[in-house]
N, C-alpha and C positions, 0 to 999 in steps of 0.2 A: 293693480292686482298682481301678486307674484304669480309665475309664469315656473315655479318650482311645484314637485311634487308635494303634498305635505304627509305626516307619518303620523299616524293613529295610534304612536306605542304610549302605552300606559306609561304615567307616570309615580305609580304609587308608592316606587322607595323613594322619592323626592319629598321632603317633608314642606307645609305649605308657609313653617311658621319662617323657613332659612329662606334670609332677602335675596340669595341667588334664586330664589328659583324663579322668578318671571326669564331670567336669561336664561337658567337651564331648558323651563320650557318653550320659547324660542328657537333653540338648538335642534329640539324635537321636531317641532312643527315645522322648523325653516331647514331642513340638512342640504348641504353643500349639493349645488348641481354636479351631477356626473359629468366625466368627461366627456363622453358623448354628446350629453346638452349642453354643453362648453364649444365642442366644434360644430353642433350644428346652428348654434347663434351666429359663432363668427361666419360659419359660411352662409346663413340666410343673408347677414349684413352688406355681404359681397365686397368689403373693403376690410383691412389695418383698424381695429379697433384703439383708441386711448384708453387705459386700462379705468379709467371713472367711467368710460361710456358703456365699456362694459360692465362695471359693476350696479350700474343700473338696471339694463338691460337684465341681467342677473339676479336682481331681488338682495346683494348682497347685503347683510346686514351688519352695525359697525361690527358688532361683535365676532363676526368671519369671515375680515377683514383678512386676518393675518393665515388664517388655517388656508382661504383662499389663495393667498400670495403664495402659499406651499403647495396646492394642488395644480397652479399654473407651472410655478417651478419643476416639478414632478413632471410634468406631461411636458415642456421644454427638455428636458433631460431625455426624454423617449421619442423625440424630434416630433411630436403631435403636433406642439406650433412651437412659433417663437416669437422673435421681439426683432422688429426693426432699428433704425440707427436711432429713432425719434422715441421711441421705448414701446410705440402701437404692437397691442397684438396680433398676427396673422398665421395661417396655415401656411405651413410654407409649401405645399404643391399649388397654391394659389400665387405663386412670387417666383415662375420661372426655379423654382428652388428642388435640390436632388439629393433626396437622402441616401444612403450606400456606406459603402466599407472601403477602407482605402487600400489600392493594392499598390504598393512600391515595386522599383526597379534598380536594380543595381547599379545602373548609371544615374541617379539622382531623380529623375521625374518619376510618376505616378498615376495610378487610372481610379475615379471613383466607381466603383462596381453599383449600380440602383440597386436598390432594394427590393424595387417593385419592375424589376426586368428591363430592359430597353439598353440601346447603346450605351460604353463605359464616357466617363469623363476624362479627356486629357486634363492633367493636373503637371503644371509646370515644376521644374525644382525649387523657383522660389516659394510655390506654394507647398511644396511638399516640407520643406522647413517647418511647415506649422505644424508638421502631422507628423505618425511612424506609421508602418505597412498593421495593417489588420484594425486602424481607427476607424469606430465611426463617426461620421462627420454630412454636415450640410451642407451645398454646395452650390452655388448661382453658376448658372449658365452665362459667358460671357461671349464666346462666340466660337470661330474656329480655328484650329492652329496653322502650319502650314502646312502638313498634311491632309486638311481637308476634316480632320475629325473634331467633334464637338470639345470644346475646353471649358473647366470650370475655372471658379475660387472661391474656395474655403469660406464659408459665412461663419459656419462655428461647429466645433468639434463636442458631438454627443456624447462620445461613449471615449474610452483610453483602451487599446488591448494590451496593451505591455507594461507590465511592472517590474517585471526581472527580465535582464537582457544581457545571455552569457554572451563574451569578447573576449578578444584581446588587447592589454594594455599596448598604446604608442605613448611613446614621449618624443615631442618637437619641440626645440625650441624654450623646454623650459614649463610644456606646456602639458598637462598628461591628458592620457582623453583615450575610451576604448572604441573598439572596433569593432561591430556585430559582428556575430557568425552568420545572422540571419541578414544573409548580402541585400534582402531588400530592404531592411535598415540601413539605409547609406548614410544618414549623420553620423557624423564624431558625438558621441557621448562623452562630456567633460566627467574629469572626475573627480568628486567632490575630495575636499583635504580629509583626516583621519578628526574624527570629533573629538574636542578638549574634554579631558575627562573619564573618555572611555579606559575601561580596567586594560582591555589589551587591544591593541590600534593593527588592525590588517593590511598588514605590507604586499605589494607587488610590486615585482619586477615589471619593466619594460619585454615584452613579448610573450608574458604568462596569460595564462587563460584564467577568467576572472567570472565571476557570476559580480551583477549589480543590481540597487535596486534602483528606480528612477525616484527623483527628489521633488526633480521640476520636470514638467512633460514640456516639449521644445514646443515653440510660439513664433509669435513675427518678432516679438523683443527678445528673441533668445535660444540658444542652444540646450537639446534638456542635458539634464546634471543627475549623474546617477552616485551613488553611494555605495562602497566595496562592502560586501556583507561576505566574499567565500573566495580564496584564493585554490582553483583547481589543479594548478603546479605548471608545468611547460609543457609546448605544443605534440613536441614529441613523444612524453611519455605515455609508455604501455598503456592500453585502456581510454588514453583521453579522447579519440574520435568517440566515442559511447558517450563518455562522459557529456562532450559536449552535445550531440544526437539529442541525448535526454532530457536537456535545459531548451534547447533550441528550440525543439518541437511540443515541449510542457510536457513532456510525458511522465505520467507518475512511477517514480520507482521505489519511494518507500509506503509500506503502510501505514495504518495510522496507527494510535496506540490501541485505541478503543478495536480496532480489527485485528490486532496482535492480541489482546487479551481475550476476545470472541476465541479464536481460535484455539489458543491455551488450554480452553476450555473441552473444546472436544476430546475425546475419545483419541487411542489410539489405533483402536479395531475395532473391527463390527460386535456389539452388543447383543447379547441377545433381545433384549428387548425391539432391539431397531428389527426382529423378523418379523412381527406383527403386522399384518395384512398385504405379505411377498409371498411370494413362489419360491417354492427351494427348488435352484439349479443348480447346484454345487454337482450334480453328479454327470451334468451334462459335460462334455471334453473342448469347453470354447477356449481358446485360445487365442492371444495375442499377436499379431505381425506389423514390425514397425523397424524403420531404420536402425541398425547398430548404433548410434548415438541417441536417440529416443531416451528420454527419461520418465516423462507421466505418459500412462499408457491410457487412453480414455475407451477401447471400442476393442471389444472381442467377437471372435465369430464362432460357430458351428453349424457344417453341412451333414445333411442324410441326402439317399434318395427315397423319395418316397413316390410309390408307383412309377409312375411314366416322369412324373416333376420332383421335386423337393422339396423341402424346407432346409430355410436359412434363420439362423436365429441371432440377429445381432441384440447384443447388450454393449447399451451405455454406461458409464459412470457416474449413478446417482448425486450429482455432485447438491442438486434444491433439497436434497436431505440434510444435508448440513449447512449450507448460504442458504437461508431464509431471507423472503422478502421483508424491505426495512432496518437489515440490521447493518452493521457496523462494515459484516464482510461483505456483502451485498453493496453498499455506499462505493466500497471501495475498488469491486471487479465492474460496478458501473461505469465509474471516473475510468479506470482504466480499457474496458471495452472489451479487452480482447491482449494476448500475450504478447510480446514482441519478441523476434528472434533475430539476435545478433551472430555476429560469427563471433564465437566461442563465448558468447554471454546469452542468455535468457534473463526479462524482464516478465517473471508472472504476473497472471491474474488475479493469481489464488496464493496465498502464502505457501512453502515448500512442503509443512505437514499434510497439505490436500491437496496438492496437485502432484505431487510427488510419490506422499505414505495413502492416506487414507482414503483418498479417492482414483487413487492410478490403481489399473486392475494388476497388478502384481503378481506373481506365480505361486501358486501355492497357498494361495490367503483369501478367505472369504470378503468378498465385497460386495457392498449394495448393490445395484443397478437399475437401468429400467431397460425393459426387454420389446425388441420389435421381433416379431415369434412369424413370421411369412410362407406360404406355399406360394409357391412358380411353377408354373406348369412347365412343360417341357419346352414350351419353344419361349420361355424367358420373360410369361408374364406373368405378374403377380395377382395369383386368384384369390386372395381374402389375406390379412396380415391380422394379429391382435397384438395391442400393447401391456403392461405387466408391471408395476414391478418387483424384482426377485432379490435372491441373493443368489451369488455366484462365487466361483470357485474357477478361477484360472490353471489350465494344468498344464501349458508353457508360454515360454515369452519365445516368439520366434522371430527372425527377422525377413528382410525380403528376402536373402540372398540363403536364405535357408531355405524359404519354400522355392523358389525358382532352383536351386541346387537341387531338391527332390524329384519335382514337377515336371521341370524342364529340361534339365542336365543329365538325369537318371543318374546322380552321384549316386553310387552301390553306398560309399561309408555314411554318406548324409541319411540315405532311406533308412538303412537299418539301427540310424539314432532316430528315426521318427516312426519310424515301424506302428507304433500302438496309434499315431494319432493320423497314420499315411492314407487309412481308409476316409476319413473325414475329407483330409485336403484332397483327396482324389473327387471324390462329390463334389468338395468347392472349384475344382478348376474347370469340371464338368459342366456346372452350375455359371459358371464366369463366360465358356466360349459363348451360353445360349443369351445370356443379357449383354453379352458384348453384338451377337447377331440384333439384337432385336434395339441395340443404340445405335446401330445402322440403318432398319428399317425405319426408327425413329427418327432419324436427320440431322441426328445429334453434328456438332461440328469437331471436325478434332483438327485442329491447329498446329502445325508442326513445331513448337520450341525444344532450345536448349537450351538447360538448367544446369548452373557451374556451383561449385563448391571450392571455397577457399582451403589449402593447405598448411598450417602454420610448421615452422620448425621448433624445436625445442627453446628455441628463446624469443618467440613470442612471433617472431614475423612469417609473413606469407613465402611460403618456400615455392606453390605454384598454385595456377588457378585451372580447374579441368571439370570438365562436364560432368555430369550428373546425370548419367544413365536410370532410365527410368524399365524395369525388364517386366515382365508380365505377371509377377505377383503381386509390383505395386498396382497392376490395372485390375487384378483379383478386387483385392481390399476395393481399391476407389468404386467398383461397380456393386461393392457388398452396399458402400456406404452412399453412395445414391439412391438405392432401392429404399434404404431405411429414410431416407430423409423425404422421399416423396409418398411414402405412407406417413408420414408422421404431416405431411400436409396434406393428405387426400383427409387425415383422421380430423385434424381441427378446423380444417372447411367444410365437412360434412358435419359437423355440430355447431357451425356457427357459432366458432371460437377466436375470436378475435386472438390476433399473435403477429408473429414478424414474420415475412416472406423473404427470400432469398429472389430478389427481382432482378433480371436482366430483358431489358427493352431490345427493340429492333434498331437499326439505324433510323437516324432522321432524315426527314425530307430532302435534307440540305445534304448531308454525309451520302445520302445514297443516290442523289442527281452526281455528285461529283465522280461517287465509283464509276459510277455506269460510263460516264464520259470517259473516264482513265478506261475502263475495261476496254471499250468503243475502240482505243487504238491498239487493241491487242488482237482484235477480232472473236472478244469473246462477251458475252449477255449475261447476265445472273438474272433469273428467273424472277416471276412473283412476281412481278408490276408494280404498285405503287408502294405492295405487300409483301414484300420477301418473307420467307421463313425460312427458318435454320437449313431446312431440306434441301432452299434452294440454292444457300451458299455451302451445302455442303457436295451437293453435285454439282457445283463451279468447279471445286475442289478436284474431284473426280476426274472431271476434263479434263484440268491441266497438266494433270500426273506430274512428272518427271521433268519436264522442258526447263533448261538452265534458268529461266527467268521466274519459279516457281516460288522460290522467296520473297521476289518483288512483290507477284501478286497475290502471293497468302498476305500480306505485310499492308498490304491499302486493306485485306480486305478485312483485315484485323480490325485495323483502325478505324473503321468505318462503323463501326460497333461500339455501343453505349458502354458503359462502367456498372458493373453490378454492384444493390446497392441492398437496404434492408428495407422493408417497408410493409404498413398493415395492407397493402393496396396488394391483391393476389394478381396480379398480370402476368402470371409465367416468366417462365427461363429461355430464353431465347436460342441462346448459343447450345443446352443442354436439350433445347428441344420438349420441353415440359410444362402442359398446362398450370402445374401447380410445383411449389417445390420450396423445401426452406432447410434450415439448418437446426439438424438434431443431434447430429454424433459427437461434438468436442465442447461439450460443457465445462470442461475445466480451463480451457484456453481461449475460447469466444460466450461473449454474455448473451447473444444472441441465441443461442444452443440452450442455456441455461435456461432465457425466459418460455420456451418452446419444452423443456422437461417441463415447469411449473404448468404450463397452459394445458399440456396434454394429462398430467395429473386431475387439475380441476373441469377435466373433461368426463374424465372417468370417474368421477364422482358427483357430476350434474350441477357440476358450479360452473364460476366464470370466473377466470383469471383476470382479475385489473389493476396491474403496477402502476399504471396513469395514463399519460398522451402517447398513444401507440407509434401517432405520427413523428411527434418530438421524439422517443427514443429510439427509434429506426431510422433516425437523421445524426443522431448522436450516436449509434453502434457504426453506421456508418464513416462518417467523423474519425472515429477512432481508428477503424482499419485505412484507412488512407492516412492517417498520420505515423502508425504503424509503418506503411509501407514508405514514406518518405524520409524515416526517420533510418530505416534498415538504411535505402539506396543513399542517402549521407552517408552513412557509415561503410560502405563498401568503396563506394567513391575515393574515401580518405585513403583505404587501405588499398586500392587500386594505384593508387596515385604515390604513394609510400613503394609500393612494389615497384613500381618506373623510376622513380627519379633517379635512379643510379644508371640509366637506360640511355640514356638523353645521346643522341647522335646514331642508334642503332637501328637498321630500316628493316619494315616489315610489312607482311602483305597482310590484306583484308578485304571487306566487304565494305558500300556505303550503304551505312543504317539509319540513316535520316537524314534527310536535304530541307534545310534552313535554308530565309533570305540571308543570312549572314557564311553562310558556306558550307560546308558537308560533314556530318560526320561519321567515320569508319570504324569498324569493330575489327580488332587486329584476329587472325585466324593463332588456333592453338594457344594464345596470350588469354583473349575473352576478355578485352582490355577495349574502349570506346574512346575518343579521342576527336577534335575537332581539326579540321583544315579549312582555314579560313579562305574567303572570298579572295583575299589580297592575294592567297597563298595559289589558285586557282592555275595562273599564269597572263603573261601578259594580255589583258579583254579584259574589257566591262561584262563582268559574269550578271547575268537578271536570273531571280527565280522564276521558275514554272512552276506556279503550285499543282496547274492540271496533271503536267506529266511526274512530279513529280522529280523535279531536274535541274540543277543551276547550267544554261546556257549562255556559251561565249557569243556576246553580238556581231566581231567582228569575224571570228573563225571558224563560229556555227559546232565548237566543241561542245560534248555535253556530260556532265555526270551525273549518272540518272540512280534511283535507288536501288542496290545489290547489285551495282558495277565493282567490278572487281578491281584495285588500286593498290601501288607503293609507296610507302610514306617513310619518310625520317621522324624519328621523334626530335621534336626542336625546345620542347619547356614543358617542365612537369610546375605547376603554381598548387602549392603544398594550401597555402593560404586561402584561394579559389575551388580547391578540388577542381583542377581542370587540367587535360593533356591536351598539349597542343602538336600536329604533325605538319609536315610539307608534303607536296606530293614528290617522290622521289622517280617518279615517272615521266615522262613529256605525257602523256596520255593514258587514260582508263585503259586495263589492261580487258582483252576480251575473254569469252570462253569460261572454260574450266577452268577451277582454283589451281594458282600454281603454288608450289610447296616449295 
């Protein structure tokens, strides 16, 4: 008796006189067992099936014999099972077996990451030959290395993640072969010859930068073989750290066609027709504050006072009025995530007519919006908010150092250019000291950094690197645009509106036994027990005020703190100190922002926004901004490292900004330049790391450099190739005390 479901669908377009149909009917009655009743045969069995034992076992019939042999192949493809040496089928968590992702290393070996959590896989360099960094792959457990940690090899590789892999060409010997940028690519990619035939054959020099595709994926019989598809010209031309950033990290930087001609389509102004069921705000005086280099402006404000409190009324940049879910521009702000910003290059989200013209609120031009419309009471809470949306009317574009010139500086000639709009910002700064009180009460964390800004000269290079003072208008805005963002999730968890959250956790278990032991030697306790909250690291903070070591220990306790991520799971903000909280204000530069206008729209009309797996794409927005961010830190890297190399033998002081088992590295003061001094470089001792303190110590001489010890360094090698500086210590010893100049 089959041990298959059978199907009761009519067969009445089958006609009875056509000789297929006893097998068409068959097909009906007998359909392929699901995957699931595929692994749960093999695992009742408890052994390696031979593939006739299973197709017994199975009900197969001859005639889905073959559809069969496709459905197993399928599910071998998605590492559900596989095939032993003997050809038996088995699950392979049943075979000591470990599916995962492979993470390479620039010195040749590799770690299997599981899939399903647990310790990685030491993966040797001979086995990593068969793989590149980001494969999926199945992996037997062999035993351990000399380290002590678990070692695979390779059973077989599931999935390929690379098909294009920017380098640079080497020739040895006669022998051409590129060089990843992506250093955990450590194979040579051969390069395949120019194809017979081709109308025009892609020449590269030896040290050019090359995009390829792969032909053959590397194996145990072989080295993979890519194929030249784009010659990007030499290492040091203008623009080419970007260029290669963008290949490196996959990031999209063209659109598609079908998303260029979407857009074509739009409008170049607001229509009147788009006013239909908005608010007309045109006559209110919101206005814009954003850096002197700002280009698409997405978030205007306006303040009153009203009574004893306020109102603030921020408007966003309707941007879901024109990116509709599903279409072409939509596909393509998805793929990309989120905007990327280089120094002196932007990679949008949104093509230049909408993030630029049509949806930047621009001065003097009516634009859509959607409006968070807020009363604050006087001591800076928010006692009812409503959402909207309007059209608006920007009546200037101001920057920070305009309102801070007014606000702050009492510039006479700045006031009396803002005179008609000075009674507003006077209310917003009003409005700003009482929500800045009341992010204090809140426990909010404020972390001391500094933020630099590259200099270029007129011919393209870095002429210096310097801080990026941040003055009290930018904390204006940022507190305008927190308020907006945490009504816009008090609004879609109050209607049980599924959306994306702006999540930040607490430390873990693990991260917060370690502070506490570091704190232990300082004499100082962070509160909260097993439970800290923001409150509690923010009166650590409080503590330590001032004392020279104040960096050290803001800097564990940074660290000690999760990664903010996207997610439908509302667990609060941590660091900001907020039960609820997500991203509404920059819909033109994060998709996240975007899908949070649509959600709040089909809130206010008693629908339910559903673009799809909430979870999947809050792993994917997420995804994006960390590629975002590792794609910029490449690219500063390069230009940091281009700024030095003509530097090489000049000594300078610093700070250590992080202590590695391999040796320490220092942030040069007034440079804002990071740099390594190796272990060798240390001095005569066997240096050991202290991860507890935080410290490379000498075993014979009991010397220590501990993190934000103050240090002189030579620079000894800028590796243009590496993106790395390397220094010596130009000291006998960490220098103490206060920064010397």
């Amino acid at each position: 008796m089959s041990n298959k479901p059978h199907s009761t669908q009519k067969l009445s377009n089958i006609r009875r006189a056509d000789p297929q149909f006893e097998r068409e009917k068959a097909k009906y009655e007998h359909p392929l067992p699901s995957r699931e009743f595929v692994l749960q045969t093999l695992t009742a069995q408890g052994a390696p099936l031979e593939v006739g034992r299973l197709v017994e076992l199975l009900d197969i019939q001859p005639f889905e014999l073959d559809a069969f042999q496709r459905r197993l192949g399928a599910m071998a493809r998605d590492a559900q099972v596989m095939q032993n040496r003997r050809g038996d089928w088995l699950i392979p968590d049943k075979a000591d077996l470990v599916r995962g992702r492979v993470a390479g290393h620039p010195d040749g070996y590799g770690f299997l990451v599981p899939e399903e959590g647990g310790g990685d896989l030491f993966l040797s360099a001979k086995e990593m030959d068969k793989v590149l960094h980001g494969d999926k792959a199945i992996a037997r457990v062999i035993g351990v290395d000399r380290k002590g940690r678990p070692e695979g090899k390779i059973v077989e590789v599931t999935e390929r993640a690379n098909r294009f892999v920017v380098g640079r060409v080497v020739e040895e010997h006669g022998v051409r072969f590129v060089a990843a940028e992506n250093k955990r690519i450590s194979q040579d990619i051969l390069l395949a010859p120019p194809e017979k035939g081709a109308k025009k054959a892609l020449k590269a020099q030896s040290g050019q930068v090359v995009m390829i595709e792969l032909i053959e994926q590397p194996s145990k019989h072989g080295q993979p073989i890519g194929r030249l598809i784009e010659v990007l010209g030499n290492y040091a031309d203008p623009g080419m750290e970007i260029e290669i950033a963008l290949r490196k990290h996959e990031l999209p930087y063209e659109f598609s066609t079908a998303a260029l001609a979407e857009t074509k389509k739009l409008p170049d102004a607001v229509r009147k027709s788009d006013w239909k069921g908005r608010e007309d705000v045109t006559g209110l005086p919101l206005v814009t504050i954003d850096s002197e280099t700002a280009r698409d402006f997405d978030d205007a404000v306006f303040c009153e006072r009203q009574g004893k409190g306020f109102r603030l009324v921020v408007a966003i940049a309707d941007v879901s009025h024109y990116v509709t879910t599903g279409g072409a521009l939509d596909s393509d702000a998805y793929a990309r995530g989120n905007s990327v910003y280089f120094p002196r290059r932007v990679i949008p989200m949104l093509p230049e007519k909408i993030s630029n013209g049509l949806c930047s609120l621009n001065p003097q031009v009516e634009r859509l919006c959607m409006v968070c419309d807020m009363a604050i009471n006087a001591n800076g809470a928010i006692s009812r908010y409503r959402f909207y949306p309007a059209v608006m009317f920007s009546h200037a574009r101001l920057t920070y150092t305009d309102v801070a010139a007014a606000l702050y500086d009492k510039d006479a000639e700045t006031r009396v250019r803002l005179a008609p709009l000075l009674p507003h910002l006077e209310a917003l700064d009003q409005l700003y000291r009482q929500l800045a009180k009341e992010r204090v009460k809140r426990g909010a964390i404020d972390f001391e950094t500094v933020e630099t800004r590259m200099v270029f000269d007129d011919h393209g290079k870095i002429d210096r690197i310097e801080p990026y003072e941040r003055n009290e208008a930018h904390k204006l805005i940022e507190e305008c645009m927190l308020a907006a963002n945490v009504c816009a999730s008090e609004f879609l968890r109050e209607r049980d509106q599924p959306s994306l959250y702006r999540v930040h956790e607490g430390p873990t278990p693990e991260r917060l036994v370690k502070l506490r032991d570091f704190l232990g030697t300082f004499g100082f306790q962070l509160g909260g027990g097993d439970t800290p909250k923001a409150q509690d690291y923010a009166s650590l903070l409080e503590k330590i005020g001032q004392r020279p070591d104040r960096q050290l220990l803001q800097t564990v306790m940074l660290r000690s703190l999760r990664q903010a991520i996207y997610s439908p799971a509302n667990v609060g903000h941590f660091g900001l100190a907020y039960e609820s909280y997500t991203h509404f204000t920059s819909p033109i530069r994060r998709y996240p922002d975007l899908l949070v206008h649509r959600a709040i729209k089909s809130a206010l009309t008693a629908r339910q926004y559903e673009p799809g797996n909430w979870e999947e794409i809050g792993l994917h927005c997420s995804m994006t901004e960390r590629r975002a961010d590792d794609a910029t830190r490449d690219v500063e890297a390069w230009l940091k490292c281009f700024y030095m190399k003509d530097r090489v033998g000049e000594i300078f002081e610093g700070s250590i900004s992080s202590v590695v088992p391999f040796g320490i590295f220092v942030a040069l003061d007034g440079v804002f330049v990071e740099g390594l001094v190796h272990v060798s470089e240390l001095g005569q001792d066997y240096f050991h790391f202290d991860e507890k303190s935080h410290a490379m110590v000498g075993e014979r001489s009991g010397r220590r450099f501990r993190l934000s010890d103050r240090v002189r360094v030579q620079l000894t090698r800028v590796d243009m190739e590496a993106n790395k500086i390397d220094f010596r210590l130009a000291d006998v010893a960490p220098l103490s005390g206060k920064k010397r100049h």
